[in-house]
C-alpha positions as CSV (number, residue, x, y, z in Angstrom):
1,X,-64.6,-42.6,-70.7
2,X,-61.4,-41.5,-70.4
3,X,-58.5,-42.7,-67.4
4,X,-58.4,-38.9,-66.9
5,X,-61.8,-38.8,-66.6
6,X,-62.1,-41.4,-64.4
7,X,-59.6,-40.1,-62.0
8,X,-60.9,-36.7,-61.7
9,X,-64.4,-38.3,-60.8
10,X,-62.5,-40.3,-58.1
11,X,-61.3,-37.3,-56.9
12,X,-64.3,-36.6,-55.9
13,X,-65.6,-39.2,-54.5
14,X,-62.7,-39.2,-52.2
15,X,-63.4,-35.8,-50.8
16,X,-67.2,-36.2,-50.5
17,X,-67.0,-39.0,-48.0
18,X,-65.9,-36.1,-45.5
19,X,-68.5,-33.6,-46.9
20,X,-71.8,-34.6,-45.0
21,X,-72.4,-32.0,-42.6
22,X,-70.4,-28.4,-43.7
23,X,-71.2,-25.1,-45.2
24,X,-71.0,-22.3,-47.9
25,X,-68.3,-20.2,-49.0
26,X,-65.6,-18.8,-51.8
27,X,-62.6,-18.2,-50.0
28,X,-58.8,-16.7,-50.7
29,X,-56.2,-16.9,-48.8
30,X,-55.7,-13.5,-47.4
31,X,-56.2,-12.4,-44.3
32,X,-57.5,-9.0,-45.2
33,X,-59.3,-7.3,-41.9
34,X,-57.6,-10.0,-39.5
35,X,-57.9,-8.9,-36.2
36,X,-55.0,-8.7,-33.3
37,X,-53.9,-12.3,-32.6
38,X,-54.4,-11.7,-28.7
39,X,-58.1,-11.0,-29.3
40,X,-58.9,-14.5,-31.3
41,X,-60.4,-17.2,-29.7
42,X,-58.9,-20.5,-29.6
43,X,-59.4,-22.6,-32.6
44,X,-60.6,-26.0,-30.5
45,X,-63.3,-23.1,-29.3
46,X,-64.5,-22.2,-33.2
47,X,-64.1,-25.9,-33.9
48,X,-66.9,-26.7,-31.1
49,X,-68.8,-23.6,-31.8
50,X,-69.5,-25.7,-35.3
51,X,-70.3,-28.4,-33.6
52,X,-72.9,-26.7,-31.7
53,X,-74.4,-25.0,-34.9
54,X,-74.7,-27.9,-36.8
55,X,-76.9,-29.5,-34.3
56,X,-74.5,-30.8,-31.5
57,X,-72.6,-34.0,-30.3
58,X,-75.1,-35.7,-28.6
59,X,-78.0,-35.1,-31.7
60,X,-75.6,-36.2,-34.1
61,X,-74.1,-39.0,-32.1
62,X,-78.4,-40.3,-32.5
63,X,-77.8,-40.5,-35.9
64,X,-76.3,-43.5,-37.5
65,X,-76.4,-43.4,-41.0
66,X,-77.0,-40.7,-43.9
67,X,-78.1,-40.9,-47.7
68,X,-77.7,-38.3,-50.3
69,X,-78.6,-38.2,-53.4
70,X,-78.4,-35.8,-56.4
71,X,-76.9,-34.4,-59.3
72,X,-73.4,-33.6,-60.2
73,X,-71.6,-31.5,-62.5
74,X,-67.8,-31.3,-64.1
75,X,-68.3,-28.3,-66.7
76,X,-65.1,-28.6,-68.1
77,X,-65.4,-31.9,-69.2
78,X,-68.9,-31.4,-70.0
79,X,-69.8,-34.4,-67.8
80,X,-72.8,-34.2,-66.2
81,X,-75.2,-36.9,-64.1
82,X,-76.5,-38.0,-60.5
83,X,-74.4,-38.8,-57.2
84,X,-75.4,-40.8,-54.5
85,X,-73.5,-41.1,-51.1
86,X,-74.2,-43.1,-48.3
87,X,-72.7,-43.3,-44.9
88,X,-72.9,-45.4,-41.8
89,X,-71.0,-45.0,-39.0
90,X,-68.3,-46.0,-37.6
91,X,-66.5,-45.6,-40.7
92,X,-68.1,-46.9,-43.8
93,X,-69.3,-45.0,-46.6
94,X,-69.8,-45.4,-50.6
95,X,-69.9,-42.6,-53.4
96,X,-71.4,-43.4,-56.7
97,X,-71.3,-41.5,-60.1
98,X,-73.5,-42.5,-62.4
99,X,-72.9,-40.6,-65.6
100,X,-75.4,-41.6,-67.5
101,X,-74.4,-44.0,-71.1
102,X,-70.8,-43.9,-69.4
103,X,-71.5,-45.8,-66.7
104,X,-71.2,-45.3,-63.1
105,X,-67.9,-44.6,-60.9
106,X,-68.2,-46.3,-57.8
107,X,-66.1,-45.5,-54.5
108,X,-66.3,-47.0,-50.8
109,X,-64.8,-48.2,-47.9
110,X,-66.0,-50.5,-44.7
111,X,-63.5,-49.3,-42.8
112,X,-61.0,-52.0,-43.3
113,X,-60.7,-52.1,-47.2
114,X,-61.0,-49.4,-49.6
115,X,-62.3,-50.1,-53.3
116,X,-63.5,-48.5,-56.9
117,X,-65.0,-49.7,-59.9
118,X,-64.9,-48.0,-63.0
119,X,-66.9,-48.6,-66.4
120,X,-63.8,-51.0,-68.8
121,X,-62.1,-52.1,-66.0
122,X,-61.8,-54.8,-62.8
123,X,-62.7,-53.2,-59.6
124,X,-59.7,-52.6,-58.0
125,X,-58.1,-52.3,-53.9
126,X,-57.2,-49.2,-53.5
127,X,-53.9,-49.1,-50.9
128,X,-51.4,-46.9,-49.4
129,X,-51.8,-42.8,-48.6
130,X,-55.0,-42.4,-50.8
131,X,-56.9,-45.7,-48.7
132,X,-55.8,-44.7,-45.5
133,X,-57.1,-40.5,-46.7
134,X,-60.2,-42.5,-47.6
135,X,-60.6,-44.1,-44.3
136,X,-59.9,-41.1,-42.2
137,X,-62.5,-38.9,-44.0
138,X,-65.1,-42.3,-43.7
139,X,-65.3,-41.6,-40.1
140,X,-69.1,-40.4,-39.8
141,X,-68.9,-38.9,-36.2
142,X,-65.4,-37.1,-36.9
143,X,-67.1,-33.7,-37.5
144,X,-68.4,-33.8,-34.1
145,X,-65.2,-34.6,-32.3
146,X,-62.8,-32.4,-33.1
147,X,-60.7,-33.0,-30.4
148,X,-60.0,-36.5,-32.0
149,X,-59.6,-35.4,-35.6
150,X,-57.2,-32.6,-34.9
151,X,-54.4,-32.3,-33.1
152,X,-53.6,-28.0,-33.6
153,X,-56.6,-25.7,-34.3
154,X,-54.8,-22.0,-34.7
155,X,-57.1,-19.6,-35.2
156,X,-54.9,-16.5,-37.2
157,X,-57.3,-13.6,-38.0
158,X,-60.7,-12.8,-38.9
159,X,-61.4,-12.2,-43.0
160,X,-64.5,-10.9,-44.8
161,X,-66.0,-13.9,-47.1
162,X,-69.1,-13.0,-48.9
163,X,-69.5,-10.0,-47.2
164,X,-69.8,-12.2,-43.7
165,X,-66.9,-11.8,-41.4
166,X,-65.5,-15.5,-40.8
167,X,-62.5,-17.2,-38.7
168,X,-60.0,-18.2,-40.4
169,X,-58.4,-21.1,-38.5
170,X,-55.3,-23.4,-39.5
171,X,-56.1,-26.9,-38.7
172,X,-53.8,-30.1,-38.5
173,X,-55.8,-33.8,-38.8
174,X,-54.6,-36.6,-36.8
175,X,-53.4,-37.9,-39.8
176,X,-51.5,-34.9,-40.6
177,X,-53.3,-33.4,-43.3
178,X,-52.7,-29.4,-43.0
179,X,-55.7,-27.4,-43.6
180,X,-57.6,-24.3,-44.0
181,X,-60.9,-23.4,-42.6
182,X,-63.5,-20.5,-42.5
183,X,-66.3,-20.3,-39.9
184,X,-68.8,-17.9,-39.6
185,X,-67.8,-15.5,-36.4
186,X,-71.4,-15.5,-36.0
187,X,-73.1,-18.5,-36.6
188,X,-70.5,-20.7,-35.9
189,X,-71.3,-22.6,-39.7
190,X,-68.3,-23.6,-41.6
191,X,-68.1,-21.6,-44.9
192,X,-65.1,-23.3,-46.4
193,X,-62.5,-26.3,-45.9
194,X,-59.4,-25.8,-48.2
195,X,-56.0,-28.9,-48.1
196,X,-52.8,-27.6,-48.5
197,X,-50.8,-29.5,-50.9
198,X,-48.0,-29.5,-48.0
199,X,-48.0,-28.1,-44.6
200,X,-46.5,-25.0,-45.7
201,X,-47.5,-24.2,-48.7
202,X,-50.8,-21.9,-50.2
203,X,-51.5,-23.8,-53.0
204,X,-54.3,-26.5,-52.4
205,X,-55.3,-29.9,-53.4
206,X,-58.4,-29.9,-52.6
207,X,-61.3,-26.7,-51.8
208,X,-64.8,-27.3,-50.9
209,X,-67.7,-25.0,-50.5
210,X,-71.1,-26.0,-48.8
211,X,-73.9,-24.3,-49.0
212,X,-78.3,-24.7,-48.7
213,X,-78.2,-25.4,-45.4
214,X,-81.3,-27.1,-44.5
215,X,-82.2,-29.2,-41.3
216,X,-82.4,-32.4,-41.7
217,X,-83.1,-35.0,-38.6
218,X,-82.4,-32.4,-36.0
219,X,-79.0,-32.1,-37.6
220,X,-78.2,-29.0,-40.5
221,X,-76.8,-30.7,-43.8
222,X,-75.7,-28.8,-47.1
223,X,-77.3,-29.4,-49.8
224,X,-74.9,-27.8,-51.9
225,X,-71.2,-28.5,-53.0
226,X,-68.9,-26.5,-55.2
227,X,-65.5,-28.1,-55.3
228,X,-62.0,-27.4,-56.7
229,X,-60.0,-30.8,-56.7
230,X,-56.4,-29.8,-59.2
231,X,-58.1,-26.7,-60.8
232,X,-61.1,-29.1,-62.0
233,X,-64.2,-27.7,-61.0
234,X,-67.0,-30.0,-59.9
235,X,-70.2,-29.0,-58.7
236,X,-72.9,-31.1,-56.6
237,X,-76.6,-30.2,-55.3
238,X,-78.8,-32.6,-53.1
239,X,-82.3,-33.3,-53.5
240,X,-82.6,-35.5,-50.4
241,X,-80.8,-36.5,-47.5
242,X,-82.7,-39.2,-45.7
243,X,-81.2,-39.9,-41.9
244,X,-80.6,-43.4,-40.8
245,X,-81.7,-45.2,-44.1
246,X,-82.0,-48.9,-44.5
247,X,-78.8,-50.0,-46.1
248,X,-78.5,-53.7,-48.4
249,X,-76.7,-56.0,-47.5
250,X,-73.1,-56.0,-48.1
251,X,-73.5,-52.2,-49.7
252,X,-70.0,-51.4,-48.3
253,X,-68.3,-54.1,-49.1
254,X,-65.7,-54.7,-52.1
255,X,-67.6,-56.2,-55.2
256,X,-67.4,-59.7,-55.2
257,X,-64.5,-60.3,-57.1
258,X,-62.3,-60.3,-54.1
């Protein structure tokens, strides 16, 4: 397995410890059929609108814990295999890629320490920007309080996205991440998170698609991904998602070696 591989899979991992309760979508960045700004409603009001479909504050606030598990695909690469992700809150959560005869890719944080294993090589601290990325996104109530994850929510027009007309609302994180989000005018469902590579700028590091909605513990959960992390495409469907799960011991811990 190559180092390239290996990063691109830890790519992933990264962005699905955020990616347990979103939506569907395919977006560009136009804002064909945007509507006049004065008729949009606040972005903090879309962002709680999601939190509403999605099952609400107090229902997920019940939960505590959330296992998925899978399969995952990176076409390109012809890589192919299962994913499981497990998160408890506050903030701990751990991806694994197994890839079959390659060996698994593990990723996870407790909240304090961020670490990965990797088949050929120690398991390793990871520090800095990416650790503290990895942190933020570990935070298992986060989609539920926007108010604390964002600090600017501007909603700048309305766009058509799989023939369903959706919000298209510019969002800062509390960590000051820039991003770009579609929500269903509708429903309310987010359709599509996009990460700008800087705050100005409409190229992205990161796109995510959910999709298969499907109730799950009186909360709605995709149980599909389809992500874009540097032009690699990656692809992820569920076959479970059990709520509040037993977790071993010591699952988010770094291996033993440190």
């Amino acid at each position: 397995m190559s180092n390239q591989r290996i990063k691109l899979t830890l790519a992933l991992a990264a962005s699905l410890l955020a990616g347990h309760s979103a939506s569907q979508g395919s977006a560009s960045g136009s804002a064909e059929g945007a509507a006049v700004a004065t008729e949009l409603p606040d972005g903090f009001e879309i962002l709680e609108k999601h939190v509403k479909a999605i099952g609400g504050e107090v229902g997920h606030k019940k939960l505590q814990g959330v296992r998925m598990t899978g399969s995952f695909k990176m076409p390109a690469m012809q890589i192919d295999g299962s994913i499981v992700i497990n998160a408890k809150a506050p903030e701990s959560a751990v991806v694994q890629v197994d890839l079959g005869g390659m060996g698994s890719v593990v990723q996870g944080t407790n909240g304090k320490v961020v670490w990965a294993s990797q088949p050929g090589f120690q398991p390793q601290i990871i520090e800095g920007e990416q650790a503290e990325q990895i942190k933020h996104n570990a935070k298992f109530h986060a989609t539920v309080e926007p108010r604390k994850t964002y600090t600017s929510a501007e909603t700048v027009g309305i766009v058509e996205h799989d023939d369903t007309k959706c919000y298209k609302v510019n969002l800062v994180t509390s960590w000051d991440q820039h991003q770009v989000a579609l929500y269903e005018v509708e429903s309310g469902l987010l359709r599509k998170l996009s990460v700008r590579t800087s705050p100005d700028s409409s190229v992205y590091s990161n796109e995510t698609e959910y999709g298969d909605y499907k109730e799950v513990g009186g909360i709605l959960h995709a149980h599909t991904l389809e992500m874009n992390n540097s032009g690699m495409q990656q692809s992820m469907v569920f076959d479970t998602i059990e709520v509040d799960p037993e977790f071993e011991a010591g699952l988010f811990d770094p291996p033993g070696a440190f």
